[in-house]
Structure formats: structure tokens, C-alpha cells
C-alpha positions in Angstrom: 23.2 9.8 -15.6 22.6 10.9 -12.1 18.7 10.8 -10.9 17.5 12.1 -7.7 14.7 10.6 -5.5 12.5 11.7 -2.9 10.3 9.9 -1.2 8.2 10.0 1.6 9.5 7.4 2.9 12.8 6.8 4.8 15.5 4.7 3.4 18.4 3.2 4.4 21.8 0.9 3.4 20.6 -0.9 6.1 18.5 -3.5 4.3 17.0 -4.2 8.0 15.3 -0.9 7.9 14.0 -1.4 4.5 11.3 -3.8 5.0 7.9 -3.2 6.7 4.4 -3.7 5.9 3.3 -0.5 3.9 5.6 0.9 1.3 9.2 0.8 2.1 9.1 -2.4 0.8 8.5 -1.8 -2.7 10.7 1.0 -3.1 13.7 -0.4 -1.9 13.2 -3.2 -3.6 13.3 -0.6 -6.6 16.5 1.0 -5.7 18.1 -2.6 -5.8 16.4 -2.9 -9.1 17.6 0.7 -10.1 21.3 -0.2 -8.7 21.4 -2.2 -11.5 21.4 -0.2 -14.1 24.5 0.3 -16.0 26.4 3.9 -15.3 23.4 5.3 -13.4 24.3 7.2 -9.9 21.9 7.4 -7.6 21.0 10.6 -5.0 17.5 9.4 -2.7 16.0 12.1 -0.4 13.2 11.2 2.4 11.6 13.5 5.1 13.0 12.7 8.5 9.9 13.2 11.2 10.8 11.0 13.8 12.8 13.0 16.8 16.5 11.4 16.5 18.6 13.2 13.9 20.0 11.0 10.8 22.9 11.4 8.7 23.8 11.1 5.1 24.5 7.6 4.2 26.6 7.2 1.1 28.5 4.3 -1.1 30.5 4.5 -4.7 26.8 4.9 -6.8 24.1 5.6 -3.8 23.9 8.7 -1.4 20.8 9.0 1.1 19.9 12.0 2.6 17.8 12.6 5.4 15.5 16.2 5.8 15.2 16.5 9.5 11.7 17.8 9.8 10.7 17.3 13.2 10.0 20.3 14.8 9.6 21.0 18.9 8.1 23.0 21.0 4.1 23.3 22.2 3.9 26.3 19.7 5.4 24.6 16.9 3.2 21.5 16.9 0.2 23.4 17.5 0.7 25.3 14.7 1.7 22.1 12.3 -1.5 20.2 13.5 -3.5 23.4 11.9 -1.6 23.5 9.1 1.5 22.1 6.9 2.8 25.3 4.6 5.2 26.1 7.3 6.6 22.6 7.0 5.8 22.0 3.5 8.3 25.9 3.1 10.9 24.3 5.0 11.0 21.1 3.0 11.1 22.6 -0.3 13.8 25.1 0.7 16.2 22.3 2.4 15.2 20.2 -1.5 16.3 22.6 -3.5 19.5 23.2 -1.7 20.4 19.3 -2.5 19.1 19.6 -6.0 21.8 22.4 -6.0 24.3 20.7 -4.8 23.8 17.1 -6.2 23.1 18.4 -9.9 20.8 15.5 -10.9 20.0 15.2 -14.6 16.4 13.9 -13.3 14.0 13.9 -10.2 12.0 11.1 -9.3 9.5 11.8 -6.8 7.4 8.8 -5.3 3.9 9.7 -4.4 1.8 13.2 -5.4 0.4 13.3 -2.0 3.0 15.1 -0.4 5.2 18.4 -1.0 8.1 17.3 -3.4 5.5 16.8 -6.4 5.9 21.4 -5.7 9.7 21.0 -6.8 8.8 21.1 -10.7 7.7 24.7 -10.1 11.3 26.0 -8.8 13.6 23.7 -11.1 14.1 23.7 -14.9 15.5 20.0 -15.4 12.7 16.9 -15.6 10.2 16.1 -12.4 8.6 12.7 -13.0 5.7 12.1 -10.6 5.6 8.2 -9.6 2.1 7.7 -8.6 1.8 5.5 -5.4 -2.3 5.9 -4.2 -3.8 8.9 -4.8 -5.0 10.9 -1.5 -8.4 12.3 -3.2 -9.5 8.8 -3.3 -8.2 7.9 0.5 -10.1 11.0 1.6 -13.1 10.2 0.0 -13.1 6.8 1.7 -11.9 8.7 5.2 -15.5 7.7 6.8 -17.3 4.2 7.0 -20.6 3.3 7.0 -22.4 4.5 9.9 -20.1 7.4 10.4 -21.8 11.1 8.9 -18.5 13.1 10.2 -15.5 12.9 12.0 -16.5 13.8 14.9 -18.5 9.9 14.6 -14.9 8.5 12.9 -13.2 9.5 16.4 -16.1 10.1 19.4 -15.0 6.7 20.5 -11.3 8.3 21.8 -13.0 11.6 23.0 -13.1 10.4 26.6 -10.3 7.6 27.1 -8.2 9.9 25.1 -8.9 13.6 24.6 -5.4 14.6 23.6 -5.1 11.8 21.3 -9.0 12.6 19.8 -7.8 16.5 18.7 -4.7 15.1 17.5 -6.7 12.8 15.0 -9.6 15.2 14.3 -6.7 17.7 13.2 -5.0 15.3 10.9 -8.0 14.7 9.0 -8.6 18.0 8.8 -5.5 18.8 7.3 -6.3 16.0 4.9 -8.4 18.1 3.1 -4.8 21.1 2.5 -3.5 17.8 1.2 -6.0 16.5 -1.1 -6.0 20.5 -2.6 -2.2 20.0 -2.7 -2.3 17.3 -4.6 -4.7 18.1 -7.2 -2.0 21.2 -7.8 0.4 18.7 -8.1 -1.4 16.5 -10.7 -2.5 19.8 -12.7 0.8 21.5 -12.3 3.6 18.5 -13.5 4.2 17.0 -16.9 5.7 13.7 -16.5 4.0 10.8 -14.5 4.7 6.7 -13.5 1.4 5.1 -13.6 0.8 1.4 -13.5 -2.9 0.8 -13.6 -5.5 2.4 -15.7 -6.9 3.7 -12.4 -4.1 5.9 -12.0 -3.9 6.9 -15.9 -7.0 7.8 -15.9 -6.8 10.0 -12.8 -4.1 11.9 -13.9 -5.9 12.3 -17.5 -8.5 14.2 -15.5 -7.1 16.4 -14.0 -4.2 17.0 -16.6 -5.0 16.1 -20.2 -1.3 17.1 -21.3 0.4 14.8 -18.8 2.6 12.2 -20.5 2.7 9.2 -18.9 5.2 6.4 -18.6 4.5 2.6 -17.6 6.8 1.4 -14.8 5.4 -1.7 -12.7 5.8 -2.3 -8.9 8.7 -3.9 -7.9 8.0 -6.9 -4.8 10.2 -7.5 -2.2 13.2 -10.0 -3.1 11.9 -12.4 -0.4 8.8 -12.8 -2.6 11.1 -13.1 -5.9 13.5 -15.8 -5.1 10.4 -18.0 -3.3 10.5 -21.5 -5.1 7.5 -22.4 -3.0 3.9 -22.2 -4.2 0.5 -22.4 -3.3 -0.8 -25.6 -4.4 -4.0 -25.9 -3.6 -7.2 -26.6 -0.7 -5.8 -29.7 0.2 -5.1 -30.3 4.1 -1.9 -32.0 2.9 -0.2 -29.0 1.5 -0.9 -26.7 4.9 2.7 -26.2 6.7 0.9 -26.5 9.9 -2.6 -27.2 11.0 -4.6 -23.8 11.2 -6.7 -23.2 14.3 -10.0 -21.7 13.7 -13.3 -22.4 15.0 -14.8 -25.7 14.1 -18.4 -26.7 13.6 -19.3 -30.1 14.6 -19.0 -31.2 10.8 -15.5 -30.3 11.1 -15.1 -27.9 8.0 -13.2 -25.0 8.1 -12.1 -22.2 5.9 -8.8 -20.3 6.3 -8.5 -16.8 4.7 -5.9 -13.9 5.1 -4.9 -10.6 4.3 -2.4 -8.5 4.6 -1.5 -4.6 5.9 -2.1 -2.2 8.0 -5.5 -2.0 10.1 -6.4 1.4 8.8 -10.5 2.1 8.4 -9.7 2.1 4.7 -8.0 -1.6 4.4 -12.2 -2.7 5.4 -11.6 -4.3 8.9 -15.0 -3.3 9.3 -16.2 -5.6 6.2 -13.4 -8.3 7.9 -15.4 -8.8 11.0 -19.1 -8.8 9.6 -17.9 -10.9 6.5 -16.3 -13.5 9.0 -19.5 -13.4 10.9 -21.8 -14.2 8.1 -20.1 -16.8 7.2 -19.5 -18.3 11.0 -23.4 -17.7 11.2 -25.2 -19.1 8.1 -22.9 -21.7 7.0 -21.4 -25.5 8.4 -17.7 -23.5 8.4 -15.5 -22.6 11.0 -13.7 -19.6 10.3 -9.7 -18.5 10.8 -8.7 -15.1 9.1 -5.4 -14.2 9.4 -4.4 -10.6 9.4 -1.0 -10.1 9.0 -0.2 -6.5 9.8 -2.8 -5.4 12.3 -3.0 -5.7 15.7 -5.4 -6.7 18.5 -5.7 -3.1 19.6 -6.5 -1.9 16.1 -8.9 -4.0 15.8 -11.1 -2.8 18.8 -12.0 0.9 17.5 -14.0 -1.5 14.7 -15.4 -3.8 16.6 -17.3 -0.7 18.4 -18.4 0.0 15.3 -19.7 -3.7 14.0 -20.9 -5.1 17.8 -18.5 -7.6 16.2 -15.5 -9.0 18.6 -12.9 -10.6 16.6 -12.0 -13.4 18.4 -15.7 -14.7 18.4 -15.8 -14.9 14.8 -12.5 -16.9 14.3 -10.0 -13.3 13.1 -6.5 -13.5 14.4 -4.4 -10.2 13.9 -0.6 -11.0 14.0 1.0 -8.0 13.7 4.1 -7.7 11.8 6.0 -10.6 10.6 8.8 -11.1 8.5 8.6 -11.6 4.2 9.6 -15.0 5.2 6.6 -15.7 7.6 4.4 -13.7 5.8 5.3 -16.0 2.9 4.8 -19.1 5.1 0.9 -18.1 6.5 -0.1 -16.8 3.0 0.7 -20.5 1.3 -1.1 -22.2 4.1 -4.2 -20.0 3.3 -7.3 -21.0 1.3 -7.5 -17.6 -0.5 -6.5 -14.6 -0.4 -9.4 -11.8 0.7 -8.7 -7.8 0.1 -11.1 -5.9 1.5 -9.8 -2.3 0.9 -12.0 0.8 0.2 -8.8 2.7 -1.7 -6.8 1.5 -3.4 -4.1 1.4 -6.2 -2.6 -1.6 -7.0 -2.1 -3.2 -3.1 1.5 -4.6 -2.9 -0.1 -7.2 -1.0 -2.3 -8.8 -3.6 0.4 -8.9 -6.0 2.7 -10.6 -3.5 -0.1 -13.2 -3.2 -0.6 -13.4 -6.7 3.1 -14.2 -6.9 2.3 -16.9 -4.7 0.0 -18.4 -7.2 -2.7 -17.8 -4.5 -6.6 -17.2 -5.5 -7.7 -13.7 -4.6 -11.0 -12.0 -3.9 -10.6 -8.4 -3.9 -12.6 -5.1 -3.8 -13.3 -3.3 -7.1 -11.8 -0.4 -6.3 -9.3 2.0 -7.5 -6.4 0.4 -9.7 -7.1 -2.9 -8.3 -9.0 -4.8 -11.1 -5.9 -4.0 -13.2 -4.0 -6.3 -11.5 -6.0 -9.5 -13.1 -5.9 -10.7 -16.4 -9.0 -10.4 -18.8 -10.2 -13.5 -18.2 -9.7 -13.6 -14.5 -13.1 -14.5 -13.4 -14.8 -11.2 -12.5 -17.1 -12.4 -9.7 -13.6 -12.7 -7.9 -14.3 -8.5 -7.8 -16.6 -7.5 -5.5 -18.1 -4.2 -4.8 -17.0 -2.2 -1.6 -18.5 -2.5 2.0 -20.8 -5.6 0.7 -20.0 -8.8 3.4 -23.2 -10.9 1.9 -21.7 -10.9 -1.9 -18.0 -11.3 -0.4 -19.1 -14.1 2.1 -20.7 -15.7 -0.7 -18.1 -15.4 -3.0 -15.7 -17.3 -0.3 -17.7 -20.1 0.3 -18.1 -20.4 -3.7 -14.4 -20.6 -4.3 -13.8 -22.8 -0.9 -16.2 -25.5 -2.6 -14.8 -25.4 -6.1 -11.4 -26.4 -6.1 -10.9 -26.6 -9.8 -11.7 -23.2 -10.1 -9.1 -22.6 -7.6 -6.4 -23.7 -9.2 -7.4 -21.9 -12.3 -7.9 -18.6 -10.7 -4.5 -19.6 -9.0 -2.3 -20.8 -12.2 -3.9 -17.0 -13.7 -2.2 -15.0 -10.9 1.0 -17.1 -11.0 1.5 -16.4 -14.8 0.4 -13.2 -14.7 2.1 -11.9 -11.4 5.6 -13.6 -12.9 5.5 -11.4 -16.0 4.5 -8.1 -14.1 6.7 -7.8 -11.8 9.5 -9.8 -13.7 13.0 -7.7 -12.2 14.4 -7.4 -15.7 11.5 -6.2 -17.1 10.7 -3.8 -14.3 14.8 -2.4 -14.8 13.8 -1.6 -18.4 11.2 0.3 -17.8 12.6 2.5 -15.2 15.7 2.9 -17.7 14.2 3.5 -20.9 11.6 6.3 -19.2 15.0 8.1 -17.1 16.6 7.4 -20.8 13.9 9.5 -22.7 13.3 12.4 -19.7 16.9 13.0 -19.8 17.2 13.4 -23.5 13.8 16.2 -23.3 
């Protein structure tokens, strides 16, 4: 059985370039996972955009193939910052050709929010659509509160940066030929990987004849093979002693989360959470955000007149799974503030730690906790009061802790489980192939 994958994002042999923050993490993970299955060959396509050309990569069962996309000249990126057909032609032309040549018995396509999801139009063997996020949902969350267009989301570059400001205004423009795209896509294609009722549901909508296959997300094998575990508030169990701002009592509360510093992770809700909480309680705050930067940060502090470093938030950029691992277990909690989402690699990762988590009730999300996961632990979007409460609740109670804890750990173990995982993804390539 030979399947073909194309995804959006760029792969490698080089298990170096497989890791990162957002993404690429999961779905290599899943080609190791999908290298495992017995006589299965595998053919994985991504969009090349950066400037320096890549070559096909191939061993005895895996070939990867790059689609060199980037395009030069003033008058060619003019044109794709108005619009993406004349890229979104090219990379369906250059897709088929492979398809052609590579004879797959199946495509895989990871992600409806970009052109590949168009391929089930031109071929006549099975496109399965492996929904990642869905970018209706990241559009409608593309302003925060306090911003009534765009032109608010980006004013703040319009001087510093002018080229930088129409670059940005444009790609949210062109959000909206995506979010149209996509919606085609959903309509259009038969045969979907959802994991959360979220994402069923979506694609019920918009496509009541869809049939729909349950695959979980794979985690990174760093995560997998950790024997360590979060083991509770105590100071003893901390790998080193975290630095946030005391009060004179002494108490303190460590939090962290994880990804990117996009406007719809909710750095905004970060900052004037952590200032609630430095303000009306006895607790000195640290909040670690692995993934983000200190420059990311500032376009939000603009916007909350809240400056990170007063209110004890530390952003540490990118770190490795194995120091990500290590902050995460010497953490209190786990806090996920998204506006849009699906089901967030990174609170699975800390669920796997056996980590409590307070997360946003959005998108997939709540699907990622058991039944009788305590559903305070859900709090609504862009509210800091309830979330700041919720914190200094689950802080004080360490029973409950644990509990919430020893939930994700049993629950996160069985979901993402590598065996179980590889029978999914075989057993829904099994019954495409024999439609």
C-alpha cells in the first residue's frame, strides 16, 4: 500500500528539522508512527517557501518531496500578497505531476486550510482530509478585544514599520480567500480525520455526507519515553527554585504555557490574568512561556498598558522537548489561554505529564478531558477575573491537584498510546483503499 502525504509543513530525514514548537512536531512524530506499519510505503509532499531550493530526500519505504514555491521578483510578490490562485495553480499543477508519477493508492492531506484539500477534484483515487485547526475559527478570532478592524490589529507598526504594516494588513486580508477556500474544501471532499467533537461537528456542517474517521494526535517521542512525572505543589519536587516575584509572605505561584505568541494563543489574557493575581492576592507570580519571545510580547503589552516583566511573565523562546519537559514538571499548573483552538498539542503534552490544566473552552479543546474532569477547570475566552480565580483555587487545593492530575495522566496515556494511534491510521488507509 503506498499513501501519499502533503502537508503544509516541511519534513525532513533529518530528525533535527523535525521538531519545533507548532506542528511539525506532531506529524513527524506520525510518520515514525506510520513507518511502522507493516508493508506500507510512504511518498510525503510539503510546500517549500523559504528562498534556498530543496531536494528529494528518499530511503527503502520513505520519499520526501519538496514544491519549491517561492517566487521573486517585486511583481511577483506584489501580486501574491493580493492574492494566492496564482500560487495555489502552481501547487496543484506541480501535485498532480507527483501523484502521477508516485501512483499512490491513497492521499493524505494534513490541514483543509490550504490548497491540497483542491486535489480531490482532479484525481479519481481516495483524498482523506486530516483536520489540524480549522481557519474559519482562527479568522473569527483574528481581532482582540479593543480592536474593531485591522487597521487597530496593526496601527501600532504603521510608523516603526510601514512596509512590514502592508505586508500584515495584506495577509489578513487574504485570510478571508482562505477561509472561502476552505469551506470549498470541507463541502467538496468525502473522507475526513477528526479527533475532537469540535472538528466532527464542523465538518457535519458544512458537509452532512462526509465520513469521518477517528485518528488521535501523535506527541513527540521525547514526551513518550519520559519516565518523569509531575508529582505535585510541593517545593520539594521543583528541579530548580523558580524566580518570580515574592510578596513579603513569601508565597508564590508558578504557571506556564506553551506556543507560539500569536494574538490568538491570549497573550493578552496572560498579562492581565498575571496582573490580577499580582494585584489582589498575597502571591508572587512567575509565568513561563515557552515559545514566545520578549519582542512578541510588546505589540500586547501596547494593548493591555501591561509590561510583562512587572507582573512576573518570562518568555523563553524556543527550547528543546527535553527542556520544555523539564520547566513544564517544575510548574504548578498548566494555563491555556487560546482563543482557537483544536485540540493544542501542548495541553496534551502536559496532560501526558500528569500536569493539572486550566484551559479556554474553545474549539476541540474540552474534548481533551475526561467526563468527570472538573469543568470549572474550563473557562470562557478573554475572561482574566474567572481564570485568575480559577488559579488561585487550584494553587490552594492540592488534593484536587493531584486528582485533576492522576485524570490527565490516565487519560493522556490511553489517547495518545503509539500502538493504538498506528491502528487507527491503518485500519482507516485499510478501509479507503478497499472503497
Amino acid at each position: 500500500m503506498k499513501v501519499l502525504w502533503f502537508s503544509v509543513t516541511p519534513l525532513s530525514l533529518n530528525a533535527k528539522e523535525n521538531t519545533g514548537i507548532e506542528g511539525k512536531g506532531w506529524i513527524s512524530s506520525l510518520l515514525q508512527i506510520a513507518l511502522g506499519i507493516k508493508d506500507l510505503e510512504l511518498v510525503v509532499v510539503y510546500g517549500n517557501q523559504s528562498p534556498f531550493k530543496k531536494e528529494v530526500e528518499e530511503t527503502e519505504r520513505l520519499k520526501i518531496i519538496p514544491i519549491n514555491i517561492c517566487r521573486y521578483g517585486k511583481r511577483q510578490i506584489i501580486k501574491d500578497m493580493m492574492t494566492s490562485r496564482e500560487v495555489d495553480d502552481f501547487v496543484i499543477s506541480e501535485s498532480l505531476k507527483i501523484i502521477q508519477e508516485n501512483k499512490p493508492d491513497l492521499i493524505h492531506v494534513f490541514g483543509a486550510e490550504w490548497c491540497y484539500g483542491m486535489l480531490a477534484s482532479h484525481v479519481t483515487i481516495p483524498v482523506v482530509i486530516h483536520i489540524q485547526g480549522l481557519w474559519s475559527q482562527i479568522r473569527n478570532s483574528l481581532l482582540l478585544p479593543g480592536q474593531s478592524s485591522l487597521f487597530d490589529r496593526f496601527k501600532p507598526e504603521l510608523w516603526n514599520h510601514p512596509l512590514g504594516f502592508f505586508a500584515r494588513y495584506q495577509y489578513y486580508n487574504l485570510s478571508m480567500e482562505r477561509h472561502r477556500r476552505e469551506e470549498e474544501i470541507l463541502r467538496r471532499n468525502q473522507y475526513f480525520m477528526c479527533r475532537t467533537r469540535w472538528d466532527q461537528s464542523v465538518v457535519r456542517f458544512y458537509n452532512k455526507n462526509a465520513r469521518i474517521f477517528h485518528v488521535d494526535e501523535a506527541l513527540r517521542q521525547e514526551f513518550i519515553e519520559c519516565k518523569e512525572r509531575w508529582r505535585g505543589g510541593t517545593e520539594e519536587r521543583r528541579f530548580r527554585p523558580p524566580q518570580p516575584l515574592l510578596t513579603q509572605e513569601g508565597k508564590r505561584i508558578v504557571l506556564v504555557t506553551t506556543g507560539a505568541c500569536y494574538s490568538i494563543k491570549g497573550p493578552d489574557v496572560v498579562l492581565k490574568t498575571a496582573k490580577l493575581i499580582r494585584e489582589n492576592t498575597d502571591y508572587g507570580v512567575e509565568w513561563k512561556w515557552i515559545g514566545g519571545t520578549d519582542e512578541e510580547i510588546k505589540e500586547f503589552e501596547k494593548l493591555t498598558k501591561v509590561k510583562a516583566q512587572e507582573v512576573g511573565l518570562r518568555m523563553m523562546g524556543t527550547l528543546s522537548a527535553s527542556e520544555m519537559i523539564r520547566e513544564l514538571l517544575s510548574s504548578d499548573m498548566y494555563v491555556h489561554t487560546s482563543y482557537s483552538d483544536n485540540s493544542p498539542n501542548a495541553v496534551c503534552e502536559a496532560q501526558y505529564l500528569g500536569m493539572p490544566v486550566i484551559a479556554t473552552d474553545t474549539g476541540g479543546v474540552i474534548s481533551l478531558f475526561s467526563e468527570q474532569y472538573d469543568k470549572n477547570m474550563m473557562v470562557p475566552m478573554n475572561d482574566p477575573f474567572y481564570l485568575a480565580s480559577k488559579i488561585i483555587e487550584l494553587r490552594e487545593d492540592d488534593a484536587k491537584a493531584k486528582r485533576l492530575a492522576e485524570d490527565n495522566w490516565t487519560l493522556a496515556h490511553q489517547r495518545h498510546d503509539v500502538e493504538r494511534i498506528s491502528k487507527q491510521l491503518k485500519d482507516t488507509y485499510l478501509q479507503l483503499c478497499e472503497l
